[in-house]
Biopython code that builds the backbone (N, CA, C, O; Angstrom):
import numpy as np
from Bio.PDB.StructureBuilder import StructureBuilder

atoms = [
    (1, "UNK", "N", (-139.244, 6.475, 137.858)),
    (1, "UNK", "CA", (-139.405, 6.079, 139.240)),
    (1, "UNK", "C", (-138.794, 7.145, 140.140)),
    (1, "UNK", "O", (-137.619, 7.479, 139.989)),
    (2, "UNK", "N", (-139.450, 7.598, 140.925)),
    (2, "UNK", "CA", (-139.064, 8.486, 142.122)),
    (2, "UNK", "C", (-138.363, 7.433, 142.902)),
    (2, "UNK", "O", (-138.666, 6.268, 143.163)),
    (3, "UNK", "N", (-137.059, 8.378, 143.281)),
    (3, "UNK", "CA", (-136.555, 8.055, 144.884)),
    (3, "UNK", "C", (-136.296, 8.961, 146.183)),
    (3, "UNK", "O", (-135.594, 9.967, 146.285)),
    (4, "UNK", "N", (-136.966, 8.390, 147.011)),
    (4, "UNK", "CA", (-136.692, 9.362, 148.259)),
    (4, "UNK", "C", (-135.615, 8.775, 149.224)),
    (4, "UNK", "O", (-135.659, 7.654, 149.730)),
    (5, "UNK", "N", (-134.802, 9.558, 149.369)),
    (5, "UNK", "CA", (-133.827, 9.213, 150.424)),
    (5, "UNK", "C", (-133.983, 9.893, 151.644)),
    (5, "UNK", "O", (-133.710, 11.093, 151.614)),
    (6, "UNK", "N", (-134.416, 9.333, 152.882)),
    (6, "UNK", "CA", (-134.813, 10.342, 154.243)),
    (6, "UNK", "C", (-133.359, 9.908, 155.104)),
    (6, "UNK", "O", (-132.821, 8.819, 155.302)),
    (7, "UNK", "N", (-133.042, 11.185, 155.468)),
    (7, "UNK", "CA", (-131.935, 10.778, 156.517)),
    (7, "UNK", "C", (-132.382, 11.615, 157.308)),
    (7, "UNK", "O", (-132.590, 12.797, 157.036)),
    (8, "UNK", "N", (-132.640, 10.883, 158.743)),
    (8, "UNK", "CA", (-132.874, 10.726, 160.011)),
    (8, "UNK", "C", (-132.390, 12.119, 160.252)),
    (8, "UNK", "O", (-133.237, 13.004, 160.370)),
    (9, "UNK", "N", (-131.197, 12.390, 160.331)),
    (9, "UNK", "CA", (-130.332, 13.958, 160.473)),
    (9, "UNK", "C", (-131.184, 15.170, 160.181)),
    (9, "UNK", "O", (-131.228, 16.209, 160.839)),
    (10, "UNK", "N", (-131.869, 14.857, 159.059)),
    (10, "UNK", "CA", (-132.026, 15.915, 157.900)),
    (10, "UNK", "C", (-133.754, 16.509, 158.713)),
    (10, "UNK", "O", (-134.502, 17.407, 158.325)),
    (11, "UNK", "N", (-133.907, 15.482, 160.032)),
    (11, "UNK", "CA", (-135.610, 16.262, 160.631)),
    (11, "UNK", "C", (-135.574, 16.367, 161.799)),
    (11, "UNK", "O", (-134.628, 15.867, 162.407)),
    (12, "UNK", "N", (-136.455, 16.958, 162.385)),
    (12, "UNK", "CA", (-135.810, 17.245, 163.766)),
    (12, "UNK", "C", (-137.785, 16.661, 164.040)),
    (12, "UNK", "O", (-138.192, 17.308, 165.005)),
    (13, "UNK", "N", (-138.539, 16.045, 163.679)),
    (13, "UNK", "CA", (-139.592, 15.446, 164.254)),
    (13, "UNK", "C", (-140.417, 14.851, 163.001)),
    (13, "UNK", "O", (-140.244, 15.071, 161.802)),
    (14, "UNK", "N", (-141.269, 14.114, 163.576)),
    (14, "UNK", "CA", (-141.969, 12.916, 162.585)),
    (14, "UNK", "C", (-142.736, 14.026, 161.879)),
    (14, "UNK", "O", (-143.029, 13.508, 160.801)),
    (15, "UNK", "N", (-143.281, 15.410, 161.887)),
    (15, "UNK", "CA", (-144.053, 16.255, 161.163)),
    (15, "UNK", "C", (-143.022, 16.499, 159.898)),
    (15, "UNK", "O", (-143.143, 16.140, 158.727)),
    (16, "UNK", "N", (-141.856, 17.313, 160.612)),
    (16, "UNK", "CA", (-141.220, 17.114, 159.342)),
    (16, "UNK", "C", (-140.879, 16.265, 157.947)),
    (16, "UNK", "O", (-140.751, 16.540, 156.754)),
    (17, "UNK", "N", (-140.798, 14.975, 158.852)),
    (17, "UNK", "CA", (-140.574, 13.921, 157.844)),
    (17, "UNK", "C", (-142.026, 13.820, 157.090)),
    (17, "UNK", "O", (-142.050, 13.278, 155.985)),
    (18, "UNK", "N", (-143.293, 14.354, 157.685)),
    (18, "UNK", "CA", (-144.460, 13.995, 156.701)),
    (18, "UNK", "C", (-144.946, 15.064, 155.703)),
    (18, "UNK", "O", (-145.824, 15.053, 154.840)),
    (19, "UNK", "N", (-143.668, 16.406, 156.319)),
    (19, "UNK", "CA", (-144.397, 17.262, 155.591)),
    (19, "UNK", "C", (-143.592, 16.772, 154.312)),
    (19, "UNK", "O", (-144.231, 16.833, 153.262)),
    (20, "UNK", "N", (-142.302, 16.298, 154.236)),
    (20, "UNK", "CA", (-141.183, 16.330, 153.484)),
    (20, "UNK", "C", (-141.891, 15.316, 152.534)),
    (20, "UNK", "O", (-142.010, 15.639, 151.351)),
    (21, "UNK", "N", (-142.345, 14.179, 152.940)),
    (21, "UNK", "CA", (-142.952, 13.553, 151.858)),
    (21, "UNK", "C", (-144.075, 13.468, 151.148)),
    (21, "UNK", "O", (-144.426, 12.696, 150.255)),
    (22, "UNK", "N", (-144.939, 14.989, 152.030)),
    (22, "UNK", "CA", (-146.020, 15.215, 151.428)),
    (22, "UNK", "C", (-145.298, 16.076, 149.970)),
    (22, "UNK", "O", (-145.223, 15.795, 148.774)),
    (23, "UNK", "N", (-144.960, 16.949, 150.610)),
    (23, "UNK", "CA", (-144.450, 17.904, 149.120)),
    (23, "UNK", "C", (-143.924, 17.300, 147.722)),
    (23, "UNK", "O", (-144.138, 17.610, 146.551)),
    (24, "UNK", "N", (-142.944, 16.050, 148.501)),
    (24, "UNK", "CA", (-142.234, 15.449, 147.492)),
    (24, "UNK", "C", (-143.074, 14.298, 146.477)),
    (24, "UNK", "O", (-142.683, 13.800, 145.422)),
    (25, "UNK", "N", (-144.358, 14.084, 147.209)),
    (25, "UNK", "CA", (-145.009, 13.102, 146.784)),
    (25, "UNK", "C", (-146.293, 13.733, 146.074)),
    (25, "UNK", "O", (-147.270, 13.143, 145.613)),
    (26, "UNK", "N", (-146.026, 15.045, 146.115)),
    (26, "UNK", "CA", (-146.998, 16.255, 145.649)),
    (26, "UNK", "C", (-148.763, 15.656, 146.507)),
    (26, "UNK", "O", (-149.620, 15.154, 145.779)),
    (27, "UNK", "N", (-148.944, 15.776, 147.577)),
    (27, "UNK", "CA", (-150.167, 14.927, 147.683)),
    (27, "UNK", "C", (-151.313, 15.967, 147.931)),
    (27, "UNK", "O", (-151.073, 17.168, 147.807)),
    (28, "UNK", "N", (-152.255, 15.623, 148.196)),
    (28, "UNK", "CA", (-153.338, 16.861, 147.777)),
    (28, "UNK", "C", (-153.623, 17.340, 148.968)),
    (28, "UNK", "O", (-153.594, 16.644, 149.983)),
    (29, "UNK", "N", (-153.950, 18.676, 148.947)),
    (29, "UNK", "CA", (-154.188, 19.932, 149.474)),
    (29, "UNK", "C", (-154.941, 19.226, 151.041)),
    (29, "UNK", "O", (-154.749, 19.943, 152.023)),
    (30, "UNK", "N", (-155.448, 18.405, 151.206)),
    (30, "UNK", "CA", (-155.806, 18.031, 152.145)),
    (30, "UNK", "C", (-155.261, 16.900, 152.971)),
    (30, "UNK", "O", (-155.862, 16.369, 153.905)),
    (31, "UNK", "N", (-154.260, 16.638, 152.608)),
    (31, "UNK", "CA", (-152.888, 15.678, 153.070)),
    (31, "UNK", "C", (-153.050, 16.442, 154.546)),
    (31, "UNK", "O", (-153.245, 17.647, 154.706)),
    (32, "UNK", "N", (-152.906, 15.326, 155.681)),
    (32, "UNK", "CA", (-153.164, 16.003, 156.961)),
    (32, "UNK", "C", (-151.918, 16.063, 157.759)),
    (32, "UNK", "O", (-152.029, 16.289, 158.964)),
    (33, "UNK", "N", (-150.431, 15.844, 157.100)),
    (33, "UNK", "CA", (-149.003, 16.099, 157.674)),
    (33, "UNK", "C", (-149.169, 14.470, 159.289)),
    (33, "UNK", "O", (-148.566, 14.455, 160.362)),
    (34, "UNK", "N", (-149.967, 13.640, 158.864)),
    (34, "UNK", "CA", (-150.333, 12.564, 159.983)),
    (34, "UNK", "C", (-149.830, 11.142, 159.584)),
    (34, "UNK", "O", (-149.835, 10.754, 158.416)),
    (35, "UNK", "N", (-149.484, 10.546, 160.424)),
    (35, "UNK", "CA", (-149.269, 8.605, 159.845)),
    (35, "UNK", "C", (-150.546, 8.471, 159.417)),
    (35, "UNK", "O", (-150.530, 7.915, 158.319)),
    (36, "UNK", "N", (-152.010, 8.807, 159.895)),
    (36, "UNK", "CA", (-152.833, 8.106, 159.366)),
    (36, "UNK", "C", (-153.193, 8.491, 157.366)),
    (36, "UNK", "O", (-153.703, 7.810, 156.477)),
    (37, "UNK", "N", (-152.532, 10.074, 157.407)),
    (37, "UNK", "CA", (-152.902, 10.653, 156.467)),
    (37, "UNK", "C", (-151.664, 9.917, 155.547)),
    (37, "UNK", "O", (-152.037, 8.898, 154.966)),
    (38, "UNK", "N", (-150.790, 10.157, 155.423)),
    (38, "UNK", "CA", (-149.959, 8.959, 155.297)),
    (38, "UNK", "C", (-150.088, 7.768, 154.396)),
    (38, "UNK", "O", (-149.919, 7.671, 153.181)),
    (39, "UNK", "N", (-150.443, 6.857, 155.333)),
    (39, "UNK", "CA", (-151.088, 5.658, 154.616)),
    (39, "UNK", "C", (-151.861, 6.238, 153.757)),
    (39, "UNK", "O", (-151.348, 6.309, 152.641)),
    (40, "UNK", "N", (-153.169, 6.794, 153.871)),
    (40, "UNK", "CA", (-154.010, 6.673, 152.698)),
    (40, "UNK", "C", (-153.342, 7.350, 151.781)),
    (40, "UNK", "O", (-153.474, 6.759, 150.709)),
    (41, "UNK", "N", (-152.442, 8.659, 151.629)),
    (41, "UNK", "CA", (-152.194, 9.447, 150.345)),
    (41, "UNK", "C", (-151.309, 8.313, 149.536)),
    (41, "UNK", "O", (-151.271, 8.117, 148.321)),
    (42, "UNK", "N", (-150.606, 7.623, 150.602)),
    (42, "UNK", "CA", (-149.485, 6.321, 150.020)),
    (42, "UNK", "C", (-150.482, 5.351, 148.939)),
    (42, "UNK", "O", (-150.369, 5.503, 147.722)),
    (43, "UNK", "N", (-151.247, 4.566, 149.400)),
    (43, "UNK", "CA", (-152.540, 4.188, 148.831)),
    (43, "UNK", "C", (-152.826, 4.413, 147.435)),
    (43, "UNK", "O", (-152.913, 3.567, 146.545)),
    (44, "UNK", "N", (-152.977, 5.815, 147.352)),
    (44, "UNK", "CA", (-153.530, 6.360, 146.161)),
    (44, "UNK", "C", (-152.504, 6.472, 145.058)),
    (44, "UNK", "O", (-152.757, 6.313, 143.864)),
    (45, "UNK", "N", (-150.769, 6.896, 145.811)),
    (45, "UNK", "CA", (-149.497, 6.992, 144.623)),
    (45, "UNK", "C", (-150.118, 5.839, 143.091)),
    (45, "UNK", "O", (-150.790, 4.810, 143.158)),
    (46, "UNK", "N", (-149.713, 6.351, 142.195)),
    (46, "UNK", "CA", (-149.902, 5.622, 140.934)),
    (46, "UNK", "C", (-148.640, 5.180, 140.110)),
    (46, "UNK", "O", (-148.558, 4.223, 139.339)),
    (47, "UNK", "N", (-147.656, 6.112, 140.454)),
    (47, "UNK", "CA", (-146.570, 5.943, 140.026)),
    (47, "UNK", "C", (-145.058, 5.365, 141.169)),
    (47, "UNK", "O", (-144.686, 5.911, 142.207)),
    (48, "UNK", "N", (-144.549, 4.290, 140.587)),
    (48, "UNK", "CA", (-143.331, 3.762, 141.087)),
    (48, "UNK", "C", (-142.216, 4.950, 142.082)),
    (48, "UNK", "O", (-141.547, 5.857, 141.588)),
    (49, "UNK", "N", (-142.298, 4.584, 143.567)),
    (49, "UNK", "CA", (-141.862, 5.389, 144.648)),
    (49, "UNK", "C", (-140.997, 4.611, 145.595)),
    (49, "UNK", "O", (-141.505, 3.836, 146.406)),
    (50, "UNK", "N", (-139.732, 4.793, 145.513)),
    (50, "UNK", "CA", (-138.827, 4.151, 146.782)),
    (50, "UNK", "C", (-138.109, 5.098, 147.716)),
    (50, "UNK", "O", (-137.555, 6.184, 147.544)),
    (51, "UNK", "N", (-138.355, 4.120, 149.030)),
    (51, "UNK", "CA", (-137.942, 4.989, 149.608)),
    (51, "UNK", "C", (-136.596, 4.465, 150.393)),
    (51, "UNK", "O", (-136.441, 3.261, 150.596)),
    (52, "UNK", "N", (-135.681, 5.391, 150.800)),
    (52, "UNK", "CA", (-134.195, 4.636, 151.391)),
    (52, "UNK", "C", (-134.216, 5.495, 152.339)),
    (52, "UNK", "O", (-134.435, 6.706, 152.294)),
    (53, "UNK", "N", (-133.881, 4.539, 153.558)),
    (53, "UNK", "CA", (-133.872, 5.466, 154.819)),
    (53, "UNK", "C", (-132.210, 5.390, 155.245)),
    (53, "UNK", "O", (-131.453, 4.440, 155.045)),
    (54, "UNK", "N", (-131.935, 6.519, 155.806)),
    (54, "UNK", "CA", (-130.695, 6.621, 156.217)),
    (54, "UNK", "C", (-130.754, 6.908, 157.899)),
    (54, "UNK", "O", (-131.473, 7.874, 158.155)),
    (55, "UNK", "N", (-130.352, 6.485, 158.684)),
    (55, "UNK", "CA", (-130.558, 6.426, 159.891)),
    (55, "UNK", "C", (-129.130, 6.322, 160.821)),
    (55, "UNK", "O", (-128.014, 5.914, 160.498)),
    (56, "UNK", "N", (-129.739, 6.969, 162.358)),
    (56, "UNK", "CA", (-128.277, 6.927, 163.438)),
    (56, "UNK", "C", (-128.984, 5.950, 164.563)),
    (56, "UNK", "O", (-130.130, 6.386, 164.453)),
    (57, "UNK", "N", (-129.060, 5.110, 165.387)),
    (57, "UNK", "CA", (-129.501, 4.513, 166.003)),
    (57, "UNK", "C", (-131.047, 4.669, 166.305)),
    (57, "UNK", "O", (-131.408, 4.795, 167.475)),
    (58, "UNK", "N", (-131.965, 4.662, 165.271)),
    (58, "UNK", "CA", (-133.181, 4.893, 165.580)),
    (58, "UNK", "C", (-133.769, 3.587, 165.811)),
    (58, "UNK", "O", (-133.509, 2.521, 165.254)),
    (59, "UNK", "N", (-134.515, 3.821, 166.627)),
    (59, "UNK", "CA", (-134.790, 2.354, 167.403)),
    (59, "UNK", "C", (-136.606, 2.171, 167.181)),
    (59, "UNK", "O", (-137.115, 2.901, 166.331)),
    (60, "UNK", "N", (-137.202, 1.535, 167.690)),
    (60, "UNK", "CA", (-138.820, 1.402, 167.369)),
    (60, "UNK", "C", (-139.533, 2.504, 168.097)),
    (60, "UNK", "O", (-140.747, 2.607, 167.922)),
    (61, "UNK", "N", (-138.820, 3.459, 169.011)),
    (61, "UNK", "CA", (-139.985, 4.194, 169.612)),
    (61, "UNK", "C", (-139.722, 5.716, 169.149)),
    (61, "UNK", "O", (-140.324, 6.611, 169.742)),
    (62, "UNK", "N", (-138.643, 6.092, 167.873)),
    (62, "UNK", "CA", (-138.229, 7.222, 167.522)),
    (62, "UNK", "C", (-139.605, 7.253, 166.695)),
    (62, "UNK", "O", (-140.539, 6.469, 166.527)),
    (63, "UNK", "N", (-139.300, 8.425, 166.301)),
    (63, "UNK", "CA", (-140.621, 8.986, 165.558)),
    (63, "UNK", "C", (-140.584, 8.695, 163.622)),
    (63, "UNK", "O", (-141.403, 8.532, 162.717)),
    (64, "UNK", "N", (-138.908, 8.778, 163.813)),
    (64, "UNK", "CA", (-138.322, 8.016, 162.387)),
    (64, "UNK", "C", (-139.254, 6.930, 161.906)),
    (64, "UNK", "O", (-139.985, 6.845, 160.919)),
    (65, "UNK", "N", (-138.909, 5.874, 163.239)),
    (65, "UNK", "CA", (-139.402, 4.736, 162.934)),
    (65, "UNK", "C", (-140.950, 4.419, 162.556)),
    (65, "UNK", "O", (-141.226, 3.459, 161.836)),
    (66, "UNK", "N", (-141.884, 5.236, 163.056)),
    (66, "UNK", "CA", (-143.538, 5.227, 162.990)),
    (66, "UNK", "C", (-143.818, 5.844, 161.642)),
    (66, "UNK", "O", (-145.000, 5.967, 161.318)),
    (67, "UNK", "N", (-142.854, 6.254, 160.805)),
    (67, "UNK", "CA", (-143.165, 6.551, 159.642)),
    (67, "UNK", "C", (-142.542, 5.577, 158.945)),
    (67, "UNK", "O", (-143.339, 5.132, 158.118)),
    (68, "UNK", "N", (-141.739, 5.162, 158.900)),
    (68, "UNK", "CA", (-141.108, 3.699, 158.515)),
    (68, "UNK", "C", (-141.962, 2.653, 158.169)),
    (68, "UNK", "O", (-142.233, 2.216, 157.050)),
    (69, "UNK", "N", (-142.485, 2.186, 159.650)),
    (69, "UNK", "CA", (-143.260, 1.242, 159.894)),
    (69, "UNK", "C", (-144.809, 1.647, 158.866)),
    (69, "UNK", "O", (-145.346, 0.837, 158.110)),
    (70, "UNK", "N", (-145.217, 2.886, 159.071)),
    (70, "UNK", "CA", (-146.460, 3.530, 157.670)),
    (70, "UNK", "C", (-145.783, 2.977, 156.524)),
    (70, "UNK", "O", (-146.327, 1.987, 156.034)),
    (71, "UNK", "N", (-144.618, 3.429, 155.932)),
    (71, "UNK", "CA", (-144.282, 3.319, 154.832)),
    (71, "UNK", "C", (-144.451, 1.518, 154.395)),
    (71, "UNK", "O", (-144.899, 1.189, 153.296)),
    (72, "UNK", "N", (-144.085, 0.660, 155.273)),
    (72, "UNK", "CA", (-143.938, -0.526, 155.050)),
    (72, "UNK", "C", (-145.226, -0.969, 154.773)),
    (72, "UNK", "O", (-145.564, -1.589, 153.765)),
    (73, "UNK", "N", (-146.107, -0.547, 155.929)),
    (73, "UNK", "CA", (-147.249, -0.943, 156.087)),
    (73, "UNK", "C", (-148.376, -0.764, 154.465)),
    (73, "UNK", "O", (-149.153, -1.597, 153.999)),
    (74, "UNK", "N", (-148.136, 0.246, 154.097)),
    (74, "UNK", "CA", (-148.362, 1.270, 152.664)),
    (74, "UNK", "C", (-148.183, -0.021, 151.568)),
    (74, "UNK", "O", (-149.046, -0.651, 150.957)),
    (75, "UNK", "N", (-146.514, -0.168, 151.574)),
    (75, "UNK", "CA", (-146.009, -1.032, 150.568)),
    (75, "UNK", "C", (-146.962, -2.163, 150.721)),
    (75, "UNK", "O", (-147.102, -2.665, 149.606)),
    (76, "UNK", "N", (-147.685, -2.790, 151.613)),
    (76, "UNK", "CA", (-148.350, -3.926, 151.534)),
    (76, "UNK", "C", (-149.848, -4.152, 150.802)),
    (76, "UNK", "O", (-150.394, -5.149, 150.328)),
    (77, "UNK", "N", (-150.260, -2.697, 150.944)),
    (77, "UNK", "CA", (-151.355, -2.345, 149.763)),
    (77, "UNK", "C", (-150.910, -2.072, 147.826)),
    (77, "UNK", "O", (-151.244, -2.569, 146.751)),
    (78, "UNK", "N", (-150.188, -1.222, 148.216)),
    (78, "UNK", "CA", (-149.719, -0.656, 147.335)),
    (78, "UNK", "C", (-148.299, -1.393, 146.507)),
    (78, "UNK", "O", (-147.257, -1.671, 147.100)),
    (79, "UNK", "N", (-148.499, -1.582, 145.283)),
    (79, "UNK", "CA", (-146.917, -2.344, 145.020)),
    (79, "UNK", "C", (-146.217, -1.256, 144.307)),
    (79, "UNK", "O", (-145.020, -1.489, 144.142)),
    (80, "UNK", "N", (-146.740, 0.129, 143.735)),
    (80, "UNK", "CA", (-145.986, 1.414, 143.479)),
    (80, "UNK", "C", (-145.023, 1.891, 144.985)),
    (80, "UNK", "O", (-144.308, 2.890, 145.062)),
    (81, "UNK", "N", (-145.218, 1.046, 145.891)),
    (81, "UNK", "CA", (-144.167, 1.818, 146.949)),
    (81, "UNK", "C", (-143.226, 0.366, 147.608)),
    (81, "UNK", "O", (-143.521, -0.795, 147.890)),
    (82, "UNK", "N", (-142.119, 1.107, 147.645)),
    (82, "UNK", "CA", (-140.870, 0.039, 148.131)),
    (82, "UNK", "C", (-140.206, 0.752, 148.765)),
    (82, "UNK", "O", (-140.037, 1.946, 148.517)),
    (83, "UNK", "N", (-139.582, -0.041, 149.948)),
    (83, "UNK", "CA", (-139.301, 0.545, 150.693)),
    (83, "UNK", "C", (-137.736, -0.221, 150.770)),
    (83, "UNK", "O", (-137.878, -1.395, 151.111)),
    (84, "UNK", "N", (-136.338, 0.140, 150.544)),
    (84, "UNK", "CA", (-135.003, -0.017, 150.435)),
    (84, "UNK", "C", (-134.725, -0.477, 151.722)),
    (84, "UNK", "O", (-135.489, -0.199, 152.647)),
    (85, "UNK", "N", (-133.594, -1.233, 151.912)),
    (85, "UNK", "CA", (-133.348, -1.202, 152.821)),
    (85, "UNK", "C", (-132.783, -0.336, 153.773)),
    (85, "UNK", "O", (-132.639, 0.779, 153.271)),
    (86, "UNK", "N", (-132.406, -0.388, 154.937)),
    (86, "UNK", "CA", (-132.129, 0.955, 155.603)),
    (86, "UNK", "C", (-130.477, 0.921, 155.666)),
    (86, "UNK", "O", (-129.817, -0.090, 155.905)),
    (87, "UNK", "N", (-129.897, 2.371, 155.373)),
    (87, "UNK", "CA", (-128.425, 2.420, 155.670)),
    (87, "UNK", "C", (-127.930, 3.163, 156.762)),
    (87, "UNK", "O", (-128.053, 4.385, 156.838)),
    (88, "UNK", "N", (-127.254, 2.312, 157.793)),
    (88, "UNK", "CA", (-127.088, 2.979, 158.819)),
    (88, "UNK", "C", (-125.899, 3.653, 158.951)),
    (88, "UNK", "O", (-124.873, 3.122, 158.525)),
    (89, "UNK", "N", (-125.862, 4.844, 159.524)),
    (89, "UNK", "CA", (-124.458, 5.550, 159.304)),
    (89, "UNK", "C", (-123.515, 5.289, 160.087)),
    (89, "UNK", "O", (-123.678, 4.643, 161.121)),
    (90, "UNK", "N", (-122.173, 5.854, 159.620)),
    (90, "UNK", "CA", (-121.173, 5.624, 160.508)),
    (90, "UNK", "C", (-120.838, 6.912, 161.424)),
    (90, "UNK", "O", (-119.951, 6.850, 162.275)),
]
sb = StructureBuilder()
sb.init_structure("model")
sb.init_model(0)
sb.init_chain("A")
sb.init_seg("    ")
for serial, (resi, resn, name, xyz) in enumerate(atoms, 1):
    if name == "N":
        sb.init_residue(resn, " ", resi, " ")
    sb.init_atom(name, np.array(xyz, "f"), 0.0, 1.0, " ", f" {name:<3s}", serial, name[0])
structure = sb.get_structure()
């Protein structure tokens, strides 16, 4: 089982965070670095993927969060993806 741990710190915009889980999720060459692209590559995972978010006050309109909300959204197709709960820092 893969685990991804994203901390909020570690991107400075929602591209980053998609490129980060494109690579890590090895997804194919035509992965479009997008929420919509996103969902579907999530979709297709075959193998067991969690993800743990680490976060500083990110609220619903950060860009954190719209990949979050994909990821969750994902988990509802898909039962290879889980999504941890979130740990918020001190």
């Amino acid at each position: 089982m893969k685990i991804l741990v994203m901390r909020q710190t570690e991107f400075a915009s929602a591209e980053d965070v998609l490129r980060h889980i494109g690579e890590e999720l090895e997804f194919p060459s035509y992965y479009g670095c997008n929420l919509d692209a996103l969902f579907d590559c999530l979709g297709d995972v075959k193998s067991p993927v969690q993800f743990a978010f680490v976060y500083d006050g990110c609220d619903a309109a950060d860009p954190f969060a719209s990949v979050i909300r994909v990821i969750d959204d994902a988990a509802l197709e898909n039962s290879n993806i889980v999504r941890l709960d979130e740990i918020e820092q001190d």
